[in-house]
VOVEXDREN-963592 format. One record per residue: residue number from 0; residue in one letter; y, x, z of N, C-alpha, C in turn. Coordinates in nm, 3 decimals. Atoms other than C-alpha are relative to their C-alpha. Layout:
<nuvos>
[NUM; "A"; [Y; X; Z]; [Y; X; Z]; [Y; X; Z]]
...
</nuvos>
This chain:
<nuvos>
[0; "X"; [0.053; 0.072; -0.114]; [-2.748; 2.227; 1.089]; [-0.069; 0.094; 0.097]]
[1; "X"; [0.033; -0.081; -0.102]; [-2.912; 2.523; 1.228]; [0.092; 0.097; 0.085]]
[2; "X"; [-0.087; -0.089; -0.060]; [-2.618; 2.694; 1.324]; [0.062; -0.115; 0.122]]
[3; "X"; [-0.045; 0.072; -0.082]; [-2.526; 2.358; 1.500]; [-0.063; -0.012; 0.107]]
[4; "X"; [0.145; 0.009; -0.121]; [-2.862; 2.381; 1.666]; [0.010; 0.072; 0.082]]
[5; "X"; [0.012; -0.184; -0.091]; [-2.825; 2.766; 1.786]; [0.180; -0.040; 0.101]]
[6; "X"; [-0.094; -0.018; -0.145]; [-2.439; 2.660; 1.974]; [-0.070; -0.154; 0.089]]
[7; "X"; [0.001; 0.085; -0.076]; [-2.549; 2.373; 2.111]; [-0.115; 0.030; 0.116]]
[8; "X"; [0.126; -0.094; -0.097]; [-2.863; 2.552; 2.280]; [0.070; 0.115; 0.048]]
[9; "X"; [-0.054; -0.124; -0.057]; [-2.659; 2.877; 2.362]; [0.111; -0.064; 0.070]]
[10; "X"; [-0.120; 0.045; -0.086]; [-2.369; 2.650; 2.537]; [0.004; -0.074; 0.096]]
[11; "X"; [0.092; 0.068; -0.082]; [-2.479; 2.520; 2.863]; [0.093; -0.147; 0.011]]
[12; "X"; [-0.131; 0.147; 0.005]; [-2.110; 2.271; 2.867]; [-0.057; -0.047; -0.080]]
[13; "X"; [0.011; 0.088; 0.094]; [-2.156; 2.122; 2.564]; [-0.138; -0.042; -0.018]]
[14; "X"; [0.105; 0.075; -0.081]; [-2.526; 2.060; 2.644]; [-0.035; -0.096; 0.063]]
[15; "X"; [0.020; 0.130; -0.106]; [-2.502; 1.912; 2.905]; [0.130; -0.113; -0.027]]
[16; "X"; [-0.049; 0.091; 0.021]; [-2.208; 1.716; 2.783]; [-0.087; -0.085; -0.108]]
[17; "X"; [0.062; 0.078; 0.053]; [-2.398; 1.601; 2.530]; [-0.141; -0.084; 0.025]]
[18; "X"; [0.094; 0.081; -0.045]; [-2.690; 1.464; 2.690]; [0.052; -0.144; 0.054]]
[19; "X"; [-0.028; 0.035; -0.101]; [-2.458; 1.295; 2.897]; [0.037; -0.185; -0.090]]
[20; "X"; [-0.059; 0.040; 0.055]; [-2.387; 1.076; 2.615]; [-0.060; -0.112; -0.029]]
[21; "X"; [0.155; 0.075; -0.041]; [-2.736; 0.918; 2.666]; [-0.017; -0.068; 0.102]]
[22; "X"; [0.073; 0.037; -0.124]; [-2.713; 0.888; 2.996]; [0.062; -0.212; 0.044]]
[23; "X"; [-0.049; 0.108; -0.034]; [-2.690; 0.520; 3.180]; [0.164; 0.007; 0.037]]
[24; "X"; [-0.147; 0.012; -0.066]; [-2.379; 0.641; 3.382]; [0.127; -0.021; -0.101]]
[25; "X"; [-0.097; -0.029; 0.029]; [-2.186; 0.761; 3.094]; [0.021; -0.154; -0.099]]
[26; "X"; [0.012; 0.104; 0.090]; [-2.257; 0.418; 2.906]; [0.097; -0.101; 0.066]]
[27; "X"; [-0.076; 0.084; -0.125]; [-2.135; 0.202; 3.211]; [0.115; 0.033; 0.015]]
[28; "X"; [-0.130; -0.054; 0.010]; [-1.824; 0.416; 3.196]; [0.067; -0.048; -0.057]]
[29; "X"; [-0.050; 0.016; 0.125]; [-1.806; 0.332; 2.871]; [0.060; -0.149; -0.005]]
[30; "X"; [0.039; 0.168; -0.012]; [-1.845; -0.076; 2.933]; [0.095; -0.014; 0.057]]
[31; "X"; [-0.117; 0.038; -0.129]; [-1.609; -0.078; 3.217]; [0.198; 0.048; -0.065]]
[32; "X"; [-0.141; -0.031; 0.048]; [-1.306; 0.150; 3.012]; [-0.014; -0.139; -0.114]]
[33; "X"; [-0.041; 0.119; 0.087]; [-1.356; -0.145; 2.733]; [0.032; -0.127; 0.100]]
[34; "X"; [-0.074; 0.099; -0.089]; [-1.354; -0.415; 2.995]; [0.154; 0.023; 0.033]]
[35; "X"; [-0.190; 0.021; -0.038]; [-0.995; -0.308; 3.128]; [0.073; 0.044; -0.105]]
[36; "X"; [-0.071; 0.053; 0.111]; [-0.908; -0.246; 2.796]; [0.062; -0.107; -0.102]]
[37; "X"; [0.012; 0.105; 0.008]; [-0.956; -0.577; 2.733]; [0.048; -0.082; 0.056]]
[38; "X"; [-0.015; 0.052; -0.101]; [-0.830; -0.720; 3.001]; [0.196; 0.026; -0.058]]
[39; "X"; [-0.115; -0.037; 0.008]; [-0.499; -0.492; 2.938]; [0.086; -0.075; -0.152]]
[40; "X"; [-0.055; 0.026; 0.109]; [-0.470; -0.613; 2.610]; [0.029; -0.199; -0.009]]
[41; "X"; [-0.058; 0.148; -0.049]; [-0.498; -1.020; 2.687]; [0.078; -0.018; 0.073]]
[42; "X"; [-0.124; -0.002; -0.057]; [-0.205; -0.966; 2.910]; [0.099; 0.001; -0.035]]
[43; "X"; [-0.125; 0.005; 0.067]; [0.021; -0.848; 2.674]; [-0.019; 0.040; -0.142]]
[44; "X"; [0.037; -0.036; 0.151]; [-0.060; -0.886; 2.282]; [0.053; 0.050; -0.078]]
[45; "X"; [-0.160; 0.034; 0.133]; [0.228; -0.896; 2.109]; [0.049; 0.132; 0.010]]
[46; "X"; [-0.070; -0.142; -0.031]; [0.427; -0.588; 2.218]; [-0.016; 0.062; 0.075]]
[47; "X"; [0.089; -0.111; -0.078]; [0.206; -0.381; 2.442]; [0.105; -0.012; 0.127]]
[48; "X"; [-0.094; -0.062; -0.148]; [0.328; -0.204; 2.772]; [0.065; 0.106; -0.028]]
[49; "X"; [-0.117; -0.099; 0.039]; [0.522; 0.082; 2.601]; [-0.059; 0.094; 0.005]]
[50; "X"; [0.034; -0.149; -0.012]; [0.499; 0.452; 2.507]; [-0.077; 0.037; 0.091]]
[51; "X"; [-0.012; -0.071; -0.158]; [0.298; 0.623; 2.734]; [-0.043; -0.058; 0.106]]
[52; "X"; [0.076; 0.099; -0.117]; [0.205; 0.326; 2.981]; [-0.117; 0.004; 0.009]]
[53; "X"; [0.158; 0.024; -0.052]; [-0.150; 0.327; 2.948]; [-0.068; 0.030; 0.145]]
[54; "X"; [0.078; -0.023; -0.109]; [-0.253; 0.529; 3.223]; [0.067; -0.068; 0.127]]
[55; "X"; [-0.073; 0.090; -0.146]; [-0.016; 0.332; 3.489]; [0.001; -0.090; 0.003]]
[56; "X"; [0.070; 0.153; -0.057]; [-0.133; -0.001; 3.392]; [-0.168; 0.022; -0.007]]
[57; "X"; [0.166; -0.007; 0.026]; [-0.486; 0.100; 3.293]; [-0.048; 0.042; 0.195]]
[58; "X"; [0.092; -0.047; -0.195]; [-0.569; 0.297; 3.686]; [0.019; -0.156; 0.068]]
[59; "X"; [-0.014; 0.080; -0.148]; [-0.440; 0.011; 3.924]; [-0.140; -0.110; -0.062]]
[60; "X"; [0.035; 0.054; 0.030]; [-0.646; -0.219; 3.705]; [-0.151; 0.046; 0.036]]
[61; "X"; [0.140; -0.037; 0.059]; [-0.946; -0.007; 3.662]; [-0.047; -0.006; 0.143]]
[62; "X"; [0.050; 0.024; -0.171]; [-0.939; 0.042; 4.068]; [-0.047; -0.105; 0.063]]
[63; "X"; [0.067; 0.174; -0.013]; [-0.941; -0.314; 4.125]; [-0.108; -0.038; -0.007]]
[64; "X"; [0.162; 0.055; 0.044]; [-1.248; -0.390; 3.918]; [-0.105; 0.113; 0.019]]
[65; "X"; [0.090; -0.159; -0.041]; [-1.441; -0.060; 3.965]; [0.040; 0.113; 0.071]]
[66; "X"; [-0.061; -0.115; -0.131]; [-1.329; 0.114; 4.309]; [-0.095; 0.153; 0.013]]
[67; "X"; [0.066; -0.104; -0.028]; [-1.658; 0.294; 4.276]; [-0.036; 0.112; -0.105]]
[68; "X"; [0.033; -0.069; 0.134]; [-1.621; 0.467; 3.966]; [0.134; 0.065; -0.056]]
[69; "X"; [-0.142; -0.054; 0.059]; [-1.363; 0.729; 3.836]; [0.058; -0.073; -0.075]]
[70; "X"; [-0.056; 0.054; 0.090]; [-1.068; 0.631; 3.602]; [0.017; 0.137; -0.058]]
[71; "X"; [0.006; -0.088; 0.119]; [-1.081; 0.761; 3.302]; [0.151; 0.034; -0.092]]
[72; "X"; [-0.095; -0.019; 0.039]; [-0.748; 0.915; 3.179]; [0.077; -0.100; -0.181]]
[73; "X"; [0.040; 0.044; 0.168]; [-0.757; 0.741; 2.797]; [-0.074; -0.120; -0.025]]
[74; "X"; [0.004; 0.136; 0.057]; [-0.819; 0.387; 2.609]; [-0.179; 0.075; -0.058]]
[75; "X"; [0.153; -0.036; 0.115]; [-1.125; 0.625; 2.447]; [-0.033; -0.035; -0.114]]
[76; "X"; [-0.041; 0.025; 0.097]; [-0.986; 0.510; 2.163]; [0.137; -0.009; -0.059]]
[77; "X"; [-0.162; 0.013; 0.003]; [-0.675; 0.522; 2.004]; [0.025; -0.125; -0.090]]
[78; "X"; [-0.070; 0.151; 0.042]; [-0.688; 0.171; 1.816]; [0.021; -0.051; 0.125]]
[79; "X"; [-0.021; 0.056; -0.109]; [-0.728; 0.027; 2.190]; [0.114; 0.053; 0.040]]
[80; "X"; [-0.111; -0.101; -0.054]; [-0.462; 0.323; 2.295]; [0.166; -0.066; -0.047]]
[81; "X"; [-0.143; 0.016; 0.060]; [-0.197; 0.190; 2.038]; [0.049; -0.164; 0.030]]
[82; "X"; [-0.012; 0.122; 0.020]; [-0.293; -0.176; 2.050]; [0.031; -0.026; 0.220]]
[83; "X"; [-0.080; 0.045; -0.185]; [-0.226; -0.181; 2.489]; [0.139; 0.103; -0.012]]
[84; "X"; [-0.135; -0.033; 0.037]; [0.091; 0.056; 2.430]; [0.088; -0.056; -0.089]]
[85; "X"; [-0.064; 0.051; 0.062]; [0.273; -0.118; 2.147]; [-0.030; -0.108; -0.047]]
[86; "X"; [0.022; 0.134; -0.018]; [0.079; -0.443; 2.120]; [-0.046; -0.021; -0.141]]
[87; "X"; [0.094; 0.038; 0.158]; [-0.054; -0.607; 1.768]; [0.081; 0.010; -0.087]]
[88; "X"; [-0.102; -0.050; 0.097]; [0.282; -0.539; 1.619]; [-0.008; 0.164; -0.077]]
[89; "X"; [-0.037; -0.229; 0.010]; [0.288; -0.128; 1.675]; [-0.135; -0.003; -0.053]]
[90; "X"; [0.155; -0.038; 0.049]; [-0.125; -0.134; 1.592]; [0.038; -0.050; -0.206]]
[91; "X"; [-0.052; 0.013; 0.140]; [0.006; -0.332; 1.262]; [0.075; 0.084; -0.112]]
[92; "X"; [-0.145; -0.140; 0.129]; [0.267; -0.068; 1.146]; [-0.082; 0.126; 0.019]]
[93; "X"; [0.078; -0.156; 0.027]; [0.011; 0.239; 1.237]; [-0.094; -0.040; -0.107]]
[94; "X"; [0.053; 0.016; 0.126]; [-0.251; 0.080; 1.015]; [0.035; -0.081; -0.102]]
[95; "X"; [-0.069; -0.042; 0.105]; [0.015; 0.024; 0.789]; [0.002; 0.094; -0.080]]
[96; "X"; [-0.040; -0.101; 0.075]; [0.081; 0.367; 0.792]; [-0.139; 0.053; -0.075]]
[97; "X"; [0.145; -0.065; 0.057]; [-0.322; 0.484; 0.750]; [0.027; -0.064; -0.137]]
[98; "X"; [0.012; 0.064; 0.146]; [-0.330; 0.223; 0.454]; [0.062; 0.107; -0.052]]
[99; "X"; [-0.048; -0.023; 0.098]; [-0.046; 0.366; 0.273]; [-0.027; 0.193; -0.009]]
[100; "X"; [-0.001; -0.198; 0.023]; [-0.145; 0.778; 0.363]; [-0.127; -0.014; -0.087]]
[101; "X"; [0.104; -0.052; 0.098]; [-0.477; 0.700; 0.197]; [-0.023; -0.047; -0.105]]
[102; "X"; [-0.066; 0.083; 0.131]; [-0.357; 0.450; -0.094]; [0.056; 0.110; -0.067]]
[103; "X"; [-0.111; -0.122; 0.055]; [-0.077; 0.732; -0.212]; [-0.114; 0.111; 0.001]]
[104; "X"; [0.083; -0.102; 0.024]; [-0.359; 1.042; -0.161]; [-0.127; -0.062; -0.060]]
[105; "X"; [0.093; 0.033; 0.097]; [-0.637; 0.830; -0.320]; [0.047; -0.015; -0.152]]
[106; "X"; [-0.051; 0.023; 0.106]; [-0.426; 0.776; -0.593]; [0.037; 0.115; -0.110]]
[107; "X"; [-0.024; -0.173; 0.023]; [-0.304; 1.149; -0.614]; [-0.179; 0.096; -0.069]]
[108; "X"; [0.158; -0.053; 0.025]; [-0.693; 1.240; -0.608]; [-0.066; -0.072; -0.136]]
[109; "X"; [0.080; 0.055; 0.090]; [-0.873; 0.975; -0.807]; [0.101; -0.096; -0.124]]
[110; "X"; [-0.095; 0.134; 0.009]; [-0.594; 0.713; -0.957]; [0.042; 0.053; -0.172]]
[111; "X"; [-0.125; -0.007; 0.114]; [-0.349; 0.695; -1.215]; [0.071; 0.130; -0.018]]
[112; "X"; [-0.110; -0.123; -0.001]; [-0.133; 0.984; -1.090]; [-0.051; 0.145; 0.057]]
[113; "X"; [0.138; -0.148; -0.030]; [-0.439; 1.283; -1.097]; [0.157; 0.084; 0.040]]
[114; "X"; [-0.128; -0.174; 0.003]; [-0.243; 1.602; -0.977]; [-0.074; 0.107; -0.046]]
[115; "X"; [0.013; -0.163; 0.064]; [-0.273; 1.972; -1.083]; [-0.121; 0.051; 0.122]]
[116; "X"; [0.074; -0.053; -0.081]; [-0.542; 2.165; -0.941]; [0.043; 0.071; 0.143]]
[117; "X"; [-0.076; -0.059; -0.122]; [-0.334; 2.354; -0.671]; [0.027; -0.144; 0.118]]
[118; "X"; [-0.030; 0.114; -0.102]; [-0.189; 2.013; -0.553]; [-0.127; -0.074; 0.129]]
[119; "X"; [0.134; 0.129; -0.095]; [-0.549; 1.829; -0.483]; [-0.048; 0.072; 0.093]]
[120; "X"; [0.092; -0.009; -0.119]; [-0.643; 2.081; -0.262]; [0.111; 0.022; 0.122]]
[121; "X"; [-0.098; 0.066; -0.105]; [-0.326; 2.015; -0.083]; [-0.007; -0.154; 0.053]]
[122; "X"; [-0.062; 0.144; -0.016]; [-0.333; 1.640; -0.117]; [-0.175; -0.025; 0.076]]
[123; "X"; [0.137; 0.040; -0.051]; [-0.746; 1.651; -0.036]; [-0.070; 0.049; 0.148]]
[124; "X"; [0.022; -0.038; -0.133]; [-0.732; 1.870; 0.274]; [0.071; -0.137; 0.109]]
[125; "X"; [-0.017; 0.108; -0.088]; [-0.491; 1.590; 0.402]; [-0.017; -0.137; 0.008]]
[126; "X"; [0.067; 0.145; -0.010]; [-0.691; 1.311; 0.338]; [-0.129; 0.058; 0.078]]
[127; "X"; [0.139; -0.015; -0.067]; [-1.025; 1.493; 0.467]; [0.050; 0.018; 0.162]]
[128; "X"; [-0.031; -0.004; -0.147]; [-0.780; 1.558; 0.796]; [0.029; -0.144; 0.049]]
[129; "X"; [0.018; 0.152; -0.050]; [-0.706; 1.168; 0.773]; [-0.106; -0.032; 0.051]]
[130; "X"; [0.109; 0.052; -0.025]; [-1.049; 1.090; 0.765]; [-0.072; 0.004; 0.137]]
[131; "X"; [0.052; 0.004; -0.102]; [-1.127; 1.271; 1.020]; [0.099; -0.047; 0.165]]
[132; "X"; [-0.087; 0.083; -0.099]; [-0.875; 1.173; 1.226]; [-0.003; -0.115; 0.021]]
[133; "X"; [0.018; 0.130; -0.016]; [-0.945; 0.806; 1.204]; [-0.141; 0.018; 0.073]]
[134; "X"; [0.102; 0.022; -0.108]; [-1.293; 0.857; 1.281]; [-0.024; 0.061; 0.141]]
[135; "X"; [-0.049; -0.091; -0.142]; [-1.183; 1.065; 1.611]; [0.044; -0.114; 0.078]]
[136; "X"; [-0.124; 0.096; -0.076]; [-0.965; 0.794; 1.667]; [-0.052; -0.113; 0.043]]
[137; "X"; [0.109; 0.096; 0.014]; [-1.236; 0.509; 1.635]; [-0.069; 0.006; 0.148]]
[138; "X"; [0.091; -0.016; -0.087]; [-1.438; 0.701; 1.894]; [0.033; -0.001; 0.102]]
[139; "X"; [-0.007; -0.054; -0.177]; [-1.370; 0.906; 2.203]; [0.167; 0.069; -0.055]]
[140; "X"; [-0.084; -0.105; -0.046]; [-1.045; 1.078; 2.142]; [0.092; -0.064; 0.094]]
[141; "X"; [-0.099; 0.094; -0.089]; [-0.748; 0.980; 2.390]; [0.085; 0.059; -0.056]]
[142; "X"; [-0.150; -0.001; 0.027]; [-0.429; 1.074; 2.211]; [0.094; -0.109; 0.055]]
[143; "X"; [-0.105; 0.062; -0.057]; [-0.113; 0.985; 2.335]; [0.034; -0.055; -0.151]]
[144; "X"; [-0.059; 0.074; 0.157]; [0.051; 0.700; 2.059]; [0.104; 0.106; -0.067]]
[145; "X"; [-0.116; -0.015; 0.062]; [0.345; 0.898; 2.012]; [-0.068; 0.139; -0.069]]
[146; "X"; [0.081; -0.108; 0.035]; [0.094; 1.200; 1.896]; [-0.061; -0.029; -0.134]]
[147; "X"; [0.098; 0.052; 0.096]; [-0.118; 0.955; 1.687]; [0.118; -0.022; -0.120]]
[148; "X"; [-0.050; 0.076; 0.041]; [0.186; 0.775; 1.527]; [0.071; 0.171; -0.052]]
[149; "X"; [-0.045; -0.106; 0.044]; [0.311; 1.153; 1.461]; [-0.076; 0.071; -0.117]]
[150; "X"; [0.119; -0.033; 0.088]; [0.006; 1.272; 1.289]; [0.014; -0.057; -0.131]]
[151; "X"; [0.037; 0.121; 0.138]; [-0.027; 0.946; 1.024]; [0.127; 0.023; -0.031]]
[152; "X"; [-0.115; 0.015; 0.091]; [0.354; 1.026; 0.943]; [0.010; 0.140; -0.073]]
[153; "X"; [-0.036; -0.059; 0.086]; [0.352; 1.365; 0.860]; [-0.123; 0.085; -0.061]]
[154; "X"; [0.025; 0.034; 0.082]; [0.065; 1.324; 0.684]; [0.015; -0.065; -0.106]]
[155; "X"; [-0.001; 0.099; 0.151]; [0.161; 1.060; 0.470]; [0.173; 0.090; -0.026]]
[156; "X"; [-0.122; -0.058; 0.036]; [0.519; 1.267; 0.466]; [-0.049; 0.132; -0.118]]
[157; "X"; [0.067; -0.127; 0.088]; [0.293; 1.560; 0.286]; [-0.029; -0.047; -0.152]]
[158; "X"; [0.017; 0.041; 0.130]; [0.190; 1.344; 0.030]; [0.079; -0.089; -0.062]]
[159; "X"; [-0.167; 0.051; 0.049]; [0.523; 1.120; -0.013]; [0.071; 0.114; -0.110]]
[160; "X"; [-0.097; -0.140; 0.018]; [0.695; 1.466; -0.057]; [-0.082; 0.032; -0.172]]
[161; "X"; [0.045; 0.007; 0.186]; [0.439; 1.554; -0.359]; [-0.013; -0.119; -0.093]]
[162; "X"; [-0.015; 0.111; 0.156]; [0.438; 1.224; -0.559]; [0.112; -0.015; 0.023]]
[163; "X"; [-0.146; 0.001; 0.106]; [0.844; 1.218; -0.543]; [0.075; 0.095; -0.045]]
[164; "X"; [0.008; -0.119; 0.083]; [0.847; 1.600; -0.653]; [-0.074; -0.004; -0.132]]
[165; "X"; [0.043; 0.034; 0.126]; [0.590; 1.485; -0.930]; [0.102; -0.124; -0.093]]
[166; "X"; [-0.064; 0.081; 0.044]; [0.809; 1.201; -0.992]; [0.122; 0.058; -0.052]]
[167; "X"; [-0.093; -0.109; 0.023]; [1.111; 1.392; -0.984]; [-0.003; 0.109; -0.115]]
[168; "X"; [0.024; -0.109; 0.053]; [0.986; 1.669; -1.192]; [-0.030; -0.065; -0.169]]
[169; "X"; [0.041; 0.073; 0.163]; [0.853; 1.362; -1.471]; [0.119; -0.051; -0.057]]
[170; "X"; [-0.084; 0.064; 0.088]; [1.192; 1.212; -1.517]; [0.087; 0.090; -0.039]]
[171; "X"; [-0.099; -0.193; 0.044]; [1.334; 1.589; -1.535]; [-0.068; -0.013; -0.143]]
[172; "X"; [0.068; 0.018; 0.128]; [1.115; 1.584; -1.845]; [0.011; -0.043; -0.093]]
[173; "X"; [-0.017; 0.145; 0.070]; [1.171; 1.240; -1.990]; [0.179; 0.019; -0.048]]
[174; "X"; [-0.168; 0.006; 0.003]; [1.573; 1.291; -1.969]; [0.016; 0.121; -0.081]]
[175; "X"; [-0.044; -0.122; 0.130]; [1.560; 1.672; -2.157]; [-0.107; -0.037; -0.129]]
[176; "X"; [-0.006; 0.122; 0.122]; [1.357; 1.478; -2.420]; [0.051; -0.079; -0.092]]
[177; "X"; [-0.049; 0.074; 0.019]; [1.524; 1.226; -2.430]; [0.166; 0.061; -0.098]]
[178; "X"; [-0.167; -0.058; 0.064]; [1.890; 1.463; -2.474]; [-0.049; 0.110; -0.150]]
[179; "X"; [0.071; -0.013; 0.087]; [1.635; 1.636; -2.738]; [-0.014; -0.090; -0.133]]
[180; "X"; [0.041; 0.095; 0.109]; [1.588; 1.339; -2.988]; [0.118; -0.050; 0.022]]
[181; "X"; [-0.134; 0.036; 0.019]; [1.970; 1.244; -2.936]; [0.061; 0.108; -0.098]]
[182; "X"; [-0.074; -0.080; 0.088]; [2.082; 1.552; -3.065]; [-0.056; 0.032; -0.125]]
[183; "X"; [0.098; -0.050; 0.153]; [1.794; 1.621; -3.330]; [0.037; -0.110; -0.102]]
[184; "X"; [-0.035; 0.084; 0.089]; [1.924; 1.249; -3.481]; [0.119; 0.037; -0.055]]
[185; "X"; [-0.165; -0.045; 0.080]; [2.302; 1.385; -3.543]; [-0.010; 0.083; -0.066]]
[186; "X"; [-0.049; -0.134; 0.106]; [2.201; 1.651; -3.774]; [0.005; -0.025; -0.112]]
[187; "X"; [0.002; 0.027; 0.109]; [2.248; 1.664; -4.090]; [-0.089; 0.079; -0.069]]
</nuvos>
C-alpha cells in the first residue's frame, strides 16, 4: 500500500484523475451516461442495436438530453455495453459464458476434479484474470462486446482445453487397464 501511495503522489495524471472521482462533475457524468443507458436499453431489450452500435445510438441520444455536457465514448460498463449491443439475449449467453469459465476452473481448483500442481497455476491465473475482469467490467471499463465476448471465450477455451486433456489422458488410463486385466485373465 505504500508503494501505491508513493505512484499515486509522484504521478500528477493519475492524481488528479483520481480526485476527480470525488468530484460533483464527474458523478453527474456518471448519472447522465446511466440515464441514456437506460433509456437505450428500454428501446430495444430483446436484441440490442448490434456489434459496435453503442456509440452511434448512445451520442445523438446523449446530445439530446445533455447538449451541455461531453459524450462519453463507452456504456462505463460492459454489462450495460453488452446488454444495449446485443440485448437480454447476447447479455444472457455472456453470463452464460462467465458462469461456465468459473464453474469448470472452480472445479479444476477446489471441486471434484483437483489438478496437478503445474496445472492450478495455469487454471488459477485464469480465474484471478476472470475475476478481475468482471470486476473491470462491473465498473468503468468500456470494452468493445466483441473484445469482452472474446476474452470470456478464450478463457473458458484455456480451461475446456485442460479438463478434456485430463479427461482424455483418464480414459487413456482406464482402457490400458482395462486391456491389462483382459489379458492377465487368459493366462494360464
Amino acid at each position: 500500500s505504500l508503494g501505491a501511495a508513493l505512484i499515486v503522489a509522484t504521478n500528477e495524471p493519475l492524481r488528479a484523475r483520481l480526485l476527480t472521482i470525488f468530484s460533483l462533475d464527474a458523478n453527474a457524468d456518471r448519472a447522465q451516461v446511466l440515464d441514456v443507458n437506460l433509456r437505450l436499453v428500454a428501446s430495444m431489450p430483446w436484441h440490442g442495436y448490434g456489434f459496435g452500435a453503442y456509440e452511434q445510438v448512445a451520442a445523438p441520444l446523449h446530445r439530446a438530453f445533455y447538449p451541455e455536457r461531453p459524450f462519453w465514448f463507452g456504456a462505463h460498463s460492459d454489462v450495460f455495453q453488452v446488454l444495449i449491443e446485443t440485448g437480454w439475449i447476447g447479455l444472457g449467453l455472456f453470463v452464460s459464458l462467465w458462469v461456465a469459465f468459473f464453474w469448470s476452473a472452480s472445479r479444476r481448483l477446489w471441486g471434484k476434479r483437483r489438478c496437478d500442481e503445474t496445472e492450478r497455476w495455469r487454471v488459477g491465473a485464469a480465474f484471478l484474470v476472470g475475476v478481475a475482469f468482471v470486476i473491470c467490467g462491473i465498473s468503468q471499463t468500456a470494452l468493445k462486446v466483441y473484445e469482452a465476448f472474446s476474452i470470456v471465450a478464450v478463457a473458458l477455451a484455456i480451461v475446456g482445453a485442460e479438463t478434456a486433456a485430463r479427461t482424455q489422458e483418464k480414459r487413456s488410463t482406464e482402457a490400458t487397464g482395462m486391456d491389462a486385466d483382459r489379458r492377465g485373465s487368459h493366462t494360464i
